[in-house]
Phi, psi and omega in degrees: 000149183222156170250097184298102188259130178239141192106018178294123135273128172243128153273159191336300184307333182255138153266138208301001162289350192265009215260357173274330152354298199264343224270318163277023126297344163252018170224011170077022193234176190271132170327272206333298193292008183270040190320320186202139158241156205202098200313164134231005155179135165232154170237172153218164183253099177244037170289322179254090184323324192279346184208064204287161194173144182262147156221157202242129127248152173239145169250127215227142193233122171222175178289160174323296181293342178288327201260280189336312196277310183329284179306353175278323193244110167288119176259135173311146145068357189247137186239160223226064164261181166291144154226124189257142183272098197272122161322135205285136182291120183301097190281162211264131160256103186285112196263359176238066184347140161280193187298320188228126207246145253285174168210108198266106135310083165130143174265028191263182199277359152258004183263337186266334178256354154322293211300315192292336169295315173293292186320298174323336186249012175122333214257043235259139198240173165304114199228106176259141180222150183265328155318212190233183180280163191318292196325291206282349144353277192318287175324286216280330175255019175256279192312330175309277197287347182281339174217344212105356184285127184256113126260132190273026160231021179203107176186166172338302204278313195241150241118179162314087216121295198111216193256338192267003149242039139226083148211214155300335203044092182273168161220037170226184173194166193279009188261166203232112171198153230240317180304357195295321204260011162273328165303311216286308181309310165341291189292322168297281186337273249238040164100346191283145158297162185306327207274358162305327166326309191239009187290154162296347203209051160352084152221189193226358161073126167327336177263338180280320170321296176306312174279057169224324150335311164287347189258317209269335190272315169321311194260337146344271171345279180315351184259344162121349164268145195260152147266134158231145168244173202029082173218123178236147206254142176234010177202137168251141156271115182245097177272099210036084140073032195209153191259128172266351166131207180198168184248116211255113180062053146103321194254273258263119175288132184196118181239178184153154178285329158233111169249133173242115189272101191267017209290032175040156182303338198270016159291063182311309188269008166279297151337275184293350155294320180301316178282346160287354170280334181100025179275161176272151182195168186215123175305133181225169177287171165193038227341168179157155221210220161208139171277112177311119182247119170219160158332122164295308179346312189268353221267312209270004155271344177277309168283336184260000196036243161315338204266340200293097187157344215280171186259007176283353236234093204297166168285124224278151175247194133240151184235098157264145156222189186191153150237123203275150181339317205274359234019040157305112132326155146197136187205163174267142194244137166063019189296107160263126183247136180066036196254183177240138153271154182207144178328106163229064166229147219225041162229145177255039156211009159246110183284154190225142117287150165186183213239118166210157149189190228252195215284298193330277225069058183263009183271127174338333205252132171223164178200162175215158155302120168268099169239192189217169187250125168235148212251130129031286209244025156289330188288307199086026165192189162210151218120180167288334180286011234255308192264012191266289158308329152316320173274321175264020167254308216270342193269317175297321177288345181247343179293328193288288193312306183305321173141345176091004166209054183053046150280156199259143178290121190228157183191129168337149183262348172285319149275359159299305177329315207271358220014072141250168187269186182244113176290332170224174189213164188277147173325123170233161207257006214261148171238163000244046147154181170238151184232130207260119194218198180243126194260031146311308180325277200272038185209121184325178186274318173288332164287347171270334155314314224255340171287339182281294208287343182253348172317305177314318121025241147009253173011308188278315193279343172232118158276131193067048160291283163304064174240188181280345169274014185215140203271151169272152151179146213251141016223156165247111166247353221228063197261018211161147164286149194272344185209167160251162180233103177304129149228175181253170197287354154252040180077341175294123141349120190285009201223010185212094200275151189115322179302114167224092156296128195219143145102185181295332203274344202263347197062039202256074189148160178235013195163164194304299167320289180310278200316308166329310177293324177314282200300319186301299183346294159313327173282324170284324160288295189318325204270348198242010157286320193277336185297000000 
């Protein structure tokens, strides 16, 4: 039996070494009687600058009677419980294989915890990726930024991994689900350090992430699921209203009966096949904005006040929001502390921004997304495609304003307030360069109404948020998928059965975790159609 203690506090000054010490000095018993401790969560607390501190809960194993009095005697700010040990869950095994065996679109993090949910349970399925494998990725979006040379079938959005291998790789979310901490344990097995297990705010940085990727595809393989790259699906076969399978790069016939579709938001012609097949889908809102860059420096005096510099002290983040006059969200998105923004774009006349950095967060430079909320009827059109086309007129306008050769349009943030343009601009993270210009041009008028009015904002909840350090770049769209691909409560396409749309591109998720939960989900239903 162990006891779960919650509210600890460590400050800057104690080292996380003393904490079996301390933890016996708050609960009145000897360090010594103190057999095994186990972070279960740490945060930190920067509310109060003059007294910035990490908190701990822990589960601490003491002798009986040492547990008994613990739990008898209630302590101020610290709470004390039993922690009961739920037995592990058997997973369900199939044992009379179907005819034609399952088929996963996208190697992204709902495609990959599919796969990993099927395989496991007997069913190891076809895993199609339209990219290229990590390795040769990597190569191809290293040259994207060293000059500019685009392949629109190996870039930031596509590939091994998905989009979240070129980010932060965040690992946490706003969802409540008992599997989230069987994902987290997932990522540790297959390689993540330990402390995502209990950080409040997880992550695991774009370099540690590709080899866990890599680790999750190996033992795949070995469990009996196949991979294919740059295999792109260009057709579904459909029959009376149920799927015979699809046709992959243009020929080549591949049939089943389950297909689970992961295509990330950026799968435009993927999108429009789908809507010519007669799958049901729905246009949804979404946001874009630009990204902000500023000195990790101000970022970690602004948050840390007194404390900014110390070396226990991660690079500091934010989170803001505002509802603007007009009643637009507009929040900051995506926040990299100690990151890069980078060229993420996978059309060839359209600039994309986004956010990344590596497990350290060691770059100087920290940057987020500022985006807004755009409405339905903001696209200027209608259909499911409305707001998909909506992201690609505003991504050509800003590749164009930038030079026309994925430079990016960039501008003082000081002078976007003032609407002036910028003849120079402060050290930016971005490759492969910025052109210093004005980013009205390449952004509707309400988004740009609505960032002047909530920066000063910003500004007040961060003082020198709004300085002469810090650069605009323009433009980030693609913060969300543009459409759902309609289901039903068992995940299947409402208008195609055999279809299960998963993940972000599909429009169900935000972010590594959620897709991930995503793709399981999906997979437990495929798995309880065969049982």
């Amino acid at each position: 039996m162990a006891i779960l203690l919650k509210n600890i506090p460590l400050f800057l000054d104690e080292e996380e070494s003393t904490i079996q010490k301390k933890i016996g000095e708050i609960l009145g018993v000897s360090a010594e009687h103190i057999r095994e401790i186990r972070v279960v969560r740490k945060s930190l607390d920067a509310r109060r600058k003059n007294r910035v501190h990490f908190v701990y809960s822990l589960e601490i194993s003491l002798p009986p009677e040492e547990e008994e009095k613990v739990l008898q005697e209630a302590k101020p700010n610290v709470r004390a419980q039993k922690v009961l040990v739920k037995p592990p869950e058997v997973p369900a095994f199939i044992q009379e294989k179907p005819k034609h065996r399952p088929l996963i679109v996208g190697t992204g993090p709902a495609g990959l915890f599919a796969a990993l949910k099927l395989t496991e349970s007997g069913l190891p399925p076809l895993i199609i990726e339209r990219g290229k494998e990590i390795a040769g990725r990597i190569k191809d979006v290293e040259k994207f930024w060293r000059d500019g040379t685009l392949e629109t079938e190996s870039n930031v959005q596509f590939g091994e991994g998905g989009a979240g291998t070129f980010s932060d790789g965040k690992l946490f979310t706003r969802l409540h689900d008992s599997r989230i901490s069987a994902i987290l344990e997932t990522f540790f097995r297959f390689g993540a350090p330990a402390e995502i297990l209990y950080l409040q705010r997880p992550h695991i940085g774009t370099d540690r992430l590709r080899r866990v990727i890599l680790a999750m595809r190996n033992y795949l393989q070995e469990q009996g699921a196949e991979f294919k790259f740059q295999t792109k699906m260009t057709k579904l076969k459909i029959f009376r209203g149920g799927l015979r399978g699809i046709i992959i790069n243009e020929r080549e016939e591949v049939d089943t009966s389950v297909l689970l579709l992961g295509p990330g938001n950026s799968a435009r012609d993927t999108f429009r096949m789908l809507k010519n097949s007669g799958v049901a889908m729905e246009p949804k809102p979404l946001a874009i904005g630009l990204r902000v860059e500023h000195p990790q420096r101000l970022i970690d005096r602004i948050q840390y006040g007194p404390s900014a510099g110390h070396p226990r002290l991660p690079p500091a983040e934010y989170q803001l929001t505002y509802c603007s006059s007009t009643g637009r969200a507009v929040y900051s998105f995506c926040m990299c502390p100690g990151g890069s923004v980078i060229a993420a774009s996978s059309e060839a006349r359209g600039l994309v921004t986004n956010g990344m950095s590596l497990f350290r967060r060691d770059s100087p430079l920290a940057n987020s997304a500022l985006v807004v909320g755009v409405r339905l009827e903001d696209f200027g059109g209608s259909g499911p495609l409305a707001g998909m086309e909506f992201q690609r007129r505003w991504e050509e306008k800003a590749f164009w304003q930038g030079g026309g050769n994925f430079h990016a349009p960039a501008q003082r943030l000081l002078d976007f307030l003032q609407g002036q343009g910028s003849s120079s601009l402060s050290e930016t993270s971005f490759k492969p360069g910025v052109t210093p210009s004005s980013l009205d041009t390449c952004l509707p008028a309400f988004v740009v109404e609505s960032l002047r009015e909530v920066l000063p904002y910003f500004n007040r909840k961060m003082p020198g948020f709004s300085s002469s350090e810090a650069t605009l770049i323009g433009i980030e769209t693609r913060t969300s998928s543009p459409l759902r691909i309609l289901r039903n409560e068992g995940y299947q396409s409402q208008s195609v059965r055999g279809l299960y749309p998963i993940g972000e591109g599909s429009g169900y998720a935000g972010g590594i975790i959620s897709s991930a939960l995503d793709g399981i989900k999906a997979a437990e239903a495929v798995l309880k159609k065969f049982e």
